[in-house]
C-alpha positions as CSV (number, residue, x, y, z in Angstrom):
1,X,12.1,-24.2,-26.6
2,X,11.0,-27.0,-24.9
3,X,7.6,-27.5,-23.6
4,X,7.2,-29.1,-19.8
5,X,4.2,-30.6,-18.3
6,X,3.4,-31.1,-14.3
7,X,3.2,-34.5,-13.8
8,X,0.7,-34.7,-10.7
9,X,1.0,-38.5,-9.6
10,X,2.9,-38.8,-6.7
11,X,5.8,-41.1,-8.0
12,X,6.8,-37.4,-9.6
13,X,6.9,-36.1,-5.6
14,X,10.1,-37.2,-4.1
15,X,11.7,-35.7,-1.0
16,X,9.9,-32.6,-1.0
17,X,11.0,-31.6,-5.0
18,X,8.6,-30.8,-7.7
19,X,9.6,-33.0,-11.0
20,X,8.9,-31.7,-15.0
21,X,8.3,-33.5,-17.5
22,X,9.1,-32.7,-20.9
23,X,6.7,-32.9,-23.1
24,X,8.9,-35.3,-25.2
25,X,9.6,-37.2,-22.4
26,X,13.5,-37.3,-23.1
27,X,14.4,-35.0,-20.7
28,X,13.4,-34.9,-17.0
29,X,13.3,-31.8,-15.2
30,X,13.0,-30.9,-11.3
31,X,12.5,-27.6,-9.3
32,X,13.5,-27.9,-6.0
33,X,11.3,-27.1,-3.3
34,X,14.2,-25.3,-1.0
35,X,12.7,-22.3,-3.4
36,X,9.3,-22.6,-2.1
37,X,10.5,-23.2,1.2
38,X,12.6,-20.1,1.8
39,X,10.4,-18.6,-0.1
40,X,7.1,-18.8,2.3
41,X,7.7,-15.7,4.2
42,X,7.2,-13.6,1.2
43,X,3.9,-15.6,0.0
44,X,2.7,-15.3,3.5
45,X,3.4,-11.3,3.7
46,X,2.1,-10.8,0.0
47,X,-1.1,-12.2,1.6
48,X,-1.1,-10.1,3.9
49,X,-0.4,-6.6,1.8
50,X,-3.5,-7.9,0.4
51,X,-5.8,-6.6,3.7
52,X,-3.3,-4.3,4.9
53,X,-3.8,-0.8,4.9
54,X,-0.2,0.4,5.6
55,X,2.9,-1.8,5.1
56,X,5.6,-2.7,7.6
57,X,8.3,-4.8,8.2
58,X,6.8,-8.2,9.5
59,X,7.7,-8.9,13.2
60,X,8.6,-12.5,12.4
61,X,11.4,-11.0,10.6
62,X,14.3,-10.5,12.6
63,X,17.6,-10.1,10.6
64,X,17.8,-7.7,8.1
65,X,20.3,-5.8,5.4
66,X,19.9,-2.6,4.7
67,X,21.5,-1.3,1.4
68,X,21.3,2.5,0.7
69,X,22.0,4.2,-2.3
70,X,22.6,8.0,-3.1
71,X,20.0,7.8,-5.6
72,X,18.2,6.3,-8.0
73,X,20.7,6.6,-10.9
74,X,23.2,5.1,-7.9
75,X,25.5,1.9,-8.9
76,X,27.0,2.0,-5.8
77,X,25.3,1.2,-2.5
78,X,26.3,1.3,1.4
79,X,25.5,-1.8,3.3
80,X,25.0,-2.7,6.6
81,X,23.6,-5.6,8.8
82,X,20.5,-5.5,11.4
83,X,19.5,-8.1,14.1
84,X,16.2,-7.2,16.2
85,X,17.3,-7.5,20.0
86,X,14.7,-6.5,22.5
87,X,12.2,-5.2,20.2
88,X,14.6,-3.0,18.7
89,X,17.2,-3.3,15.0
90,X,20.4,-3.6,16.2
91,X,23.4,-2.8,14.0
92,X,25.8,-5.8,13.9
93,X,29.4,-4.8,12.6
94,X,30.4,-2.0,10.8
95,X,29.0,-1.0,7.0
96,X,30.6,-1.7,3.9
97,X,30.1,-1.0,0.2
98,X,28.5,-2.8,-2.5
99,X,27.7,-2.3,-6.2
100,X,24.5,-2.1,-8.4
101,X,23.2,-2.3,-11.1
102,X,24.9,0.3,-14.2
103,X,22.0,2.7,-14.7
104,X,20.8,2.6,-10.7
105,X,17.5,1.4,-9.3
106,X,14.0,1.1,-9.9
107,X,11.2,-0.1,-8.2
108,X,11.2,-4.0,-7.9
109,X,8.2,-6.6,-6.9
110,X,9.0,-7.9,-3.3
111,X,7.2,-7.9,0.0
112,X,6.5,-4.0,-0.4
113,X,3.2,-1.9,-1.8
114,X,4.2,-0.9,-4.9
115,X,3.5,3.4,-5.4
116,X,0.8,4.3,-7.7
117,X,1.8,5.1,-11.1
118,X,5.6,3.8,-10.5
119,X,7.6,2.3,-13.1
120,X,9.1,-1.4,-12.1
121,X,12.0,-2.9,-13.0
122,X,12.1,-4.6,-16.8
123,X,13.9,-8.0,-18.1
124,X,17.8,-6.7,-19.2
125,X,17.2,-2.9,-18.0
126,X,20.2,-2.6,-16.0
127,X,18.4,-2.2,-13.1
128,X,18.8,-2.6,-9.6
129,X,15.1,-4.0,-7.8
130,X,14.3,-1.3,-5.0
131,X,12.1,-2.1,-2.0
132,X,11.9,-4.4,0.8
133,X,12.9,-8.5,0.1
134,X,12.6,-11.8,1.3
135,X,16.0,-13.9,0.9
136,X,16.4,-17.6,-0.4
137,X,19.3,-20.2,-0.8
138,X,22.7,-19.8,-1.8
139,X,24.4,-21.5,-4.8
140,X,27.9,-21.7,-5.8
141,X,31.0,-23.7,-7.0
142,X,32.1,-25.2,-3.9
143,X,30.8,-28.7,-2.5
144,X,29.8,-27.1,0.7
145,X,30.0,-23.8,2.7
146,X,30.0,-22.2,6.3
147,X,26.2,-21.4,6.3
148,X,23.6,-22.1,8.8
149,X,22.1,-25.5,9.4
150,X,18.9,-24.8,7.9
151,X,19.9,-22.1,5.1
152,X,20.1,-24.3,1.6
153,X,22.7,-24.6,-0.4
154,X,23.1,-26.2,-3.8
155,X,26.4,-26.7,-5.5
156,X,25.9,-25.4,-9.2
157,X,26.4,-28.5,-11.5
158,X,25.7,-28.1,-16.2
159,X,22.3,-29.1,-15.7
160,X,21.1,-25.9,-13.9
161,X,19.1,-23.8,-15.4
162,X,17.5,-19.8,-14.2
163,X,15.2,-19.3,-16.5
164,X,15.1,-15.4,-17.8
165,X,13.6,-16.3,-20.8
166,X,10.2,-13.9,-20.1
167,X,8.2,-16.2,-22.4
168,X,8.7,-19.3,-20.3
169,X,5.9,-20.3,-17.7
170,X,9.2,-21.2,-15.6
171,X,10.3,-18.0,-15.4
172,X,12.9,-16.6,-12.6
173,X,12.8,-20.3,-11.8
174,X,15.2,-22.8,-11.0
175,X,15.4,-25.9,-12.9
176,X,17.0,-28.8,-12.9
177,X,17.2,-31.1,-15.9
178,X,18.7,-34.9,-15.6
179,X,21.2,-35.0,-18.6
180,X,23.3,-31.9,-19.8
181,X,21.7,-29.1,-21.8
182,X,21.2,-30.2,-25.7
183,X,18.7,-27.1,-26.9
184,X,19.9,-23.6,-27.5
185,X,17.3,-22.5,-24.9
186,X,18.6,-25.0,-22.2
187,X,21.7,-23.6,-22.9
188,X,20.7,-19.9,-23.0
189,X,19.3,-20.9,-19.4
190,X,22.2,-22.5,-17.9
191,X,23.1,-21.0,-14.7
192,X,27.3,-19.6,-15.3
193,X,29.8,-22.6,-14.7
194,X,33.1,-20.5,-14.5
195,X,32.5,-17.4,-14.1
196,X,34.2,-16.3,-10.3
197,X,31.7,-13.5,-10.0
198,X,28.7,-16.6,-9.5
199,X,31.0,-19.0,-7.5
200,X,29.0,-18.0,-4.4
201,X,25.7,-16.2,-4.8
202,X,22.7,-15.6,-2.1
203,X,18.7,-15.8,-4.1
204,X,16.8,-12.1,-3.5
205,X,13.3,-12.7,-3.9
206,X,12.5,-10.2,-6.3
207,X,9.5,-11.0,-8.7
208,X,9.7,-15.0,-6.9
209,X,7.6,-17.8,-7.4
210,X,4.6,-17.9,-7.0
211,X,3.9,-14.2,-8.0
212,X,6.2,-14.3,-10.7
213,X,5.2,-11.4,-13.4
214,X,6.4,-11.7,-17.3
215,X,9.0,-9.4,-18.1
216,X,9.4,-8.1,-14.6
217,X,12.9,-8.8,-14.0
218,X,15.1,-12.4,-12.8
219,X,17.9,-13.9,-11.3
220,X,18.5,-11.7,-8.8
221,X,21.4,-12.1,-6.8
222,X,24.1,-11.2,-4.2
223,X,27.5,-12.2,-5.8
224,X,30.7,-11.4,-5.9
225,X,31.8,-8.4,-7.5
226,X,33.8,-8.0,-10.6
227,X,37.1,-6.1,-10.6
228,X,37.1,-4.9,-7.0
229,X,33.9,-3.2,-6.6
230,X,35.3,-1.4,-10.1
231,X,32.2,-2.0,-12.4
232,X,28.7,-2.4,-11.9
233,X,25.9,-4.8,-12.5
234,X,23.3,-5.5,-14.5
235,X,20.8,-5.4,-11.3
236,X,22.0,-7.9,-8.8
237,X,23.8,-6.7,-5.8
238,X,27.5,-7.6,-5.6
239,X,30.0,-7.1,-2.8
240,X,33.3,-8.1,-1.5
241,X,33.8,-12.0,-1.6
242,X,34.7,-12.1,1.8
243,X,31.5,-9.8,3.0
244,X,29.2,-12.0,1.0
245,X,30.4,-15.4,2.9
246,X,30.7,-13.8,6.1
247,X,26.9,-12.5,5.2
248,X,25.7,-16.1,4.7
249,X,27.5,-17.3,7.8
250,X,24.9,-15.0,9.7
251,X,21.5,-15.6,7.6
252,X,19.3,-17.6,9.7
253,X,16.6,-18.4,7.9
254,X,14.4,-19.2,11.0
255,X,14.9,-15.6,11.9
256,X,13.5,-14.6,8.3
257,X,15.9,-12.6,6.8
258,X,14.9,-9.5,4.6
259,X,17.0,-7.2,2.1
260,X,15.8,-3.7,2.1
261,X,17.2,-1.5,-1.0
262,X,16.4,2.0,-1.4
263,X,17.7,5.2,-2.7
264,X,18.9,8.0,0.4
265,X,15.7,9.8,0.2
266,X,12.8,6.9,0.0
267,X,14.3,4.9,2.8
268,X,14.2,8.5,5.2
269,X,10.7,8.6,3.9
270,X,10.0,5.4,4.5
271,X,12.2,4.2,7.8
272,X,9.2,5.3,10.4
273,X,6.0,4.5,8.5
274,X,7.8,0.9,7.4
275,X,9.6,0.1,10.9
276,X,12.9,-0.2,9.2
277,X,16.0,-0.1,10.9
């Protein structure tokens, strides 16, 4: 695997993206900053966890899908999408149903308090990430899509890379390397090319930069589900292709969007204490 190094002068700083290095220097690589940008809700309500002493939703947040499963051994999931309208959640359209992850849900690192003792998702468990999360950009096949103004979007190209490797100090990371992938790790990496599943997918910010955790679980998605909602996932959410762009249309990320994913039971147990809709 490749080795990459910062390169902190600021010729390597160029319209807001964060360029690597290899160490070799025959091979550049950049992570682009729309992943910290979207991403700055969830740093700024990690900080706040921090000297909280009880969780809820933050009030900047004013768009948010709720997914609810019948359990935690679940791999299906009922969805359904919140706007705050005078102080109160507000359900916008009618729900519909998505699928999970093949042996259900666990607990996954977002915006939430973790419960004492709890076991957290795991790299390749099969796993669907429960709790409350921030969202980030969209990727996908197409040049362009019907999205908001500010929500980015990033056709996917061969030099993309989502690192899952758990050894990797990039990992759950996007990268972006200036000449095709060469290495069997690049290419392990390589975000899918033809698969219609990943033509359009929405970032959940589930173990994100910067708190990523070895080992604790990456690239997860929304996407487009396989066979008609017939089989599960491997711990992304998938859906209906026509739910999923008609989801993006709405995301504004001004309004700071949030995913919340719990079994039945949890979210009644959590829905007053957390202020969820």
């Amino acid at each position: 695997m490749p080795e990459f190094l910062i390169q902190k002068n600021s010729s390597h700083w160029m319209g807001g993206e964060c360029r690597l290095r290899s160490a070799d220097s025959r091979a550049l690589v950049r992570m682009p900053a729309m992943m910290m940008r979207t991403l700055l809700p969830l740093t700024l309500a990690l900080s706040t966890l921090a000297c909280a002493s009880a969780f809820e939703l933050p009030a900047s947040s004013t768009q948010c899908l709720v997914g609810i499963a019948e359990s935690w051994d679940s791999s299906t999931v009922t969805l359904r999408f919140h706007e705050k309208s005078g102080g109160r959640w507000v359900q916008r359209g009618e729900s519909w149903q998505g699928r999970l992850g093949k042996k259900g849900l666990v607990w996954g690192r977002g915006i939430h308090p973790l419960p004492a003792g709890t076991a957290t998702k795991k790299e390749g468990d099969w796993r669907a990430p429960a709790g409350v999360f921030s969202l980030g950009g969209a990727w996908g096949y197409d040049t362009s899509i019907r999205k908001h103004p500010r929500l980015s979007y990033r056709q996917v190209t061969p030099r993309d890379l989502w690192v899952e490797d758990p050894a990797s100090e990039h990992y759950n990371r996007h990268l972006i390397l200036e000449r095709d992938p060469s290495t069997p790790w690049e290419k392990k990496q390589q975000m899918k090319q033809t698969d219609p599943a990943h033509a359009l997918k929405l970032f959940i910010a589930h173990n994100a930069p910067p708190n990523v955790v070895p080992n604790e679980g990456s690239s997860i998605f929304f996407h487009i589900w396989r066979s008609g909602g017939s089989k599960p996932t491997a711990g992304c959410t998938t859906m209906a292709e026509a739910k999923l762009r008609d989801l993006i249309t709405h995301l504004d990320p001004d309004r700071q969007p949030l995913y919340v994913l719990l079994p039945k039971a949890e979210y009644e147990r959590y829905r007053g204490p957390w202020k969820l809709p």
